[in-house]
C-alpha positions as CSV (number, residue, x, y, z in Angstrom):
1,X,155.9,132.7,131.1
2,X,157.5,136.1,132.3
3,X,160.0,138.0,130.7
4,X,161.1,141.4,132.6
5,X,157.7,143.0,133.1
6,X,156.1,141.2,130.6
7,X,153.0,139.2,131.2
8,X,150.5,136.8,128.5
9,X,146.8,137.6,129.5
10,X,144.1,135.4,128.2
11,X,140.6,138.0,127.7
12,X,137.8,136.6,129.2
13,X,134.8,138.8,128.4
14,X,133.5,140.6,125.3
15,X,134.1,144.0,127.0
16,X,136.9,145.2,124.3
17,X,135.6,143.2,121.1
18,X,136.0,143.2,118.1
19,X,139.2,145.2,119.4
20,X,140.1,141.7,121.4
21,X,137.9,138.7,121.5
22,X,137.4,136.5,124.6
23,X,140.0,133.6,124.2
24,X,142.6,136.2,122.4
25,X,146.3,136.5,124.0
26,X,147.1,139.8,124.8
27,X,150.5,141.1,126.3
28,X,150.7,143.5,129.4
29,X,153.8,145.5,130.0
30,X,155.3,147.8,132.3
31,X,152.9,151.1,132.4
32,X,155.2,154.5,132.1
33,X,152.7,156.8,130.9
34,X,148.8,157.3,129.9
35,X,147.7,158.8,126.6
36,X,144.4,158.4,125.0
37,X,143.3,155.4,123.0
38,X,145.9,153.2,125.1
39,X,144.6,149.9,126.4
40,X,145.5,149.3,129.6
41,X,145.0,146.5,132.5
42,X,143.4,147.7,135.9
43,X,142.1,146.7,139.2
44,X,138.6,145.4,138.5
45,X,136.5,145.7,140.4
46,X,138.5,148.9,141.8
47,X,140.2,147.9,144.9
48,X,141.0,144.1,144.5
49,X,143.5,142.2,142.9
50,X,140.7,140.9,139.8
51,X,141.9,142.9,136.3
52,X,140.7,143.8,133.3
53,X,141.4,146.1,130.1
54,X,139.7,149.1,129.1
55,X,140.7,152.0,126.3
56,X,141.7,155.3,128.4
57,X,139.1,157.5,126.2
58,X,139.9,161.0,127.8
59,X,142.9,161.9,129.8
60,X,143.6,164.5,133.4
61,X,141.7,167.9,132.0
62,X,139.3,166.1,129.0
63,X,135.7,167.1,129.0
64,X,133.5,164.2,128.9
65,X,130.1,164.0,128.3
66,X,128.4,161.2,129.3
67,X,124.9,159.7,127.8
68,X,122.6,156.6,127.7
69,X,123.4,156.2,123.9
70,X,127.3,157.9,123.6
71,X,130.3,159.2,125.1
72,X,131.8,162.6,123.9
73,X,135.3,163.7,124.8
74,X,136.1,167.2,123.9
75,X,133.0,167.4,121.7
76,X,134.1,164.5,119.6
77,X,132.6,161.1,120.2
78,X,134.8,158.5,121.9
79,X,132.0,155.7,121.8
80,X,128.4,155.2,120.8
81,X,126.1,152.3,122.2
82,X,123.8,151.9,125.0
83,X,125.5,151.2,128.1
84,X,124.9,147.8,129.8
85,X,123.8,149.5,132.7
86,X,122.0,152.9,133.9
87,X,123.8,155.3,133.1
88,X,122.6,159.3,134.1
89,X,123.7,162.2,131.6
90,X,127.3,163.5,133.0
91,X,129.5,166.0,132.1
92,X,132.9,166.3,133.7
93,X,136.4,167.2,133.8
94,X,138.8,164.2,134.3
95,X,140.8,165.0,137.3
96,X,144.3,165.1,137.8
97,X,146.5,161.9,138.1
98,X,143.1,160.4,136.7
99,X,141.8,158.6,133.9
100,X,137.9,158.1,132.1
101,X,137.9,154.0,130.4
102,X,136.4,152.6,128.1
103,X,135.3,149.2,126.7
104,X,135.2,149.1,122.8
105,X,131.9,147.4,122.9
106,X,130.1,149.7,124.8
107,X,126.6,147.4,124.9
108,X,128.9,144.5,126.7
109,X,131.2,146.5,129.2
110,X,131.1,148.1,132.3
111,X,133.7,151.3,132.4
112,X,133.9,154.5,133.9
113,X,130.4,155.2,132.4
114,X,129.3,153.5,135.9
115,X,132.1,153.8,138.2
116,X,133.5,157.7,137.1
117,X,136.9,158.7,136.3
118,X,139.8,155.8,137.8
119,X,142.7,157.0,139.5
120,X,145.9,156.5,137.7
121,X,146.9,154.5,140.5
122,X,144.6,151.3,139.6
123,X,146.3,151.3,136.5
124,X,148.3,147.9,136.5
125,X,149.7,147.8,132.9
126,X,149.7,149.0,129.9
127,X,148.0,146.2,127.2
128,X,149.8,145.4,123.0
129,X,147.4,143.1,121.5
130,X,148.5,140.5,119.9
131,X,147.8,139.4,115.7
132,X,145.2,136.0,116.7
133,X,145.1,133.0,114.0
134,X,141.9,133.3,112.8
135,X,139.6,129.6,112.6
136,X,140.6,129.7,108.4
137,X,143.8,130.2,108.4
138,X,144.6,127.9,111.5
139,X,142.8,125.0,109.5
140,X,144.6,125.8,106.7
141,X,148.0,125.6,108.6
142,X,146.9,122.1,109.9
143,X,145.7,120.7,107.1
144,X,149.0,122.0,105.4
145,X,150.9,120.0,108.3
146,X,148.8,116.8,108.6
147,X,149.4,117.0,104.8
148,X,153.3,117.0,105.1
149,X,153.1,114.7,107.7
150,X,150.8,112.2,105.3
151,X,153.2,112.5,103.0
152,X,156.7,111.8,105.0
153,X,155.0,108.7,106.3
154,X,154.1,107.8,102.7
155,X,157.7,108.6,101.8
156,X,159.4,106.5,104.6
157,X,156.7,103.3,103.9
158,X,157.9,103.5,100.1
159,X,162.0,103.4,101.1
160,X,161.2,100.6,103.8
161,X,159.0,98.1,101.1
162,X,162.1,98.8,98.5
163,X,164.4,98.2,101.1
164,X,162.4,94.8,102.0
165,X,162.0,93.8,98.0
């Protein structure tokens, strides 16, 4: 289902927990500008039609520093966790029309940590995550139907033996 520019995406990986859990719904949208702490949906890997969402941590002119165990952006840290793959010490400025992502679970996601800085360009969309039922409160809302259910079809067996008597 599409609605002007509007697009339901199912998460597959773990990359953005406990931000968005694989199996979540998420909704991507038409992407006008980049500010940090979006979420957006890109080109992954870079260069093919495959997608996935990241955090933009650090914007065109951000300093970044870069390390095995954390992420700084402008002296303040933008994620701590041990990458999930090699990653060498790095300090940069983000480029123009570019962008430095993020996963939110920095142990379980590949970002610009390993493949630098993304243009703006591989940006696809910008990413609104969407309020999930959580396993309680979704077997409390069955149980609630199945109960009113139980109950109608007690309610219509009761008028059909009077009916009968």
């Amino acid at each position: 289902m599409r609605a002007e520019g509007i697009t339901p995406v199912r998460v597959t990986t773990g990359s953005m927990a406990p931000t968005v859990q694989p199996g979540d719904w998420v909704i991507a949208y038409k992407l006008r500008t980049v500010h940090r702490g979006d979420i957006v949906e890109l080109n992954y890997p870079v260069g093919t039609t495959g997608r996935a969402i990241k955090r933009v941590a650090a914007v065109e002119g951000d300093e970044v520093v870069v390390t095995p165990q954390s992420v700084k952006v402008n002296g303040r840290e933008a994620s701590a966790g041990i990458a999930p793959v090699p990653v060498r010490v790095t300090t940069l400025v983000v480029p123009p029309r570019q962008v430095f992502l993020l996963g939110d679970n920095a142990a379980g996601s590949i970002d610009s940590r390993s493949f630098g800085p993304l243009s703006e360009e591989e940006l696809v969309a910008a990413v609104a995550t969407v309020p999930q039922p959580r396993p309680l409160a979704a077997a409390v809302a069955a149980l609630l139907a199945l109960g009113s259910l139980s109950y109608l079809v007690e309610k219509i067996r009761r008028r059909r033996r009077s009916r009968t008597a």
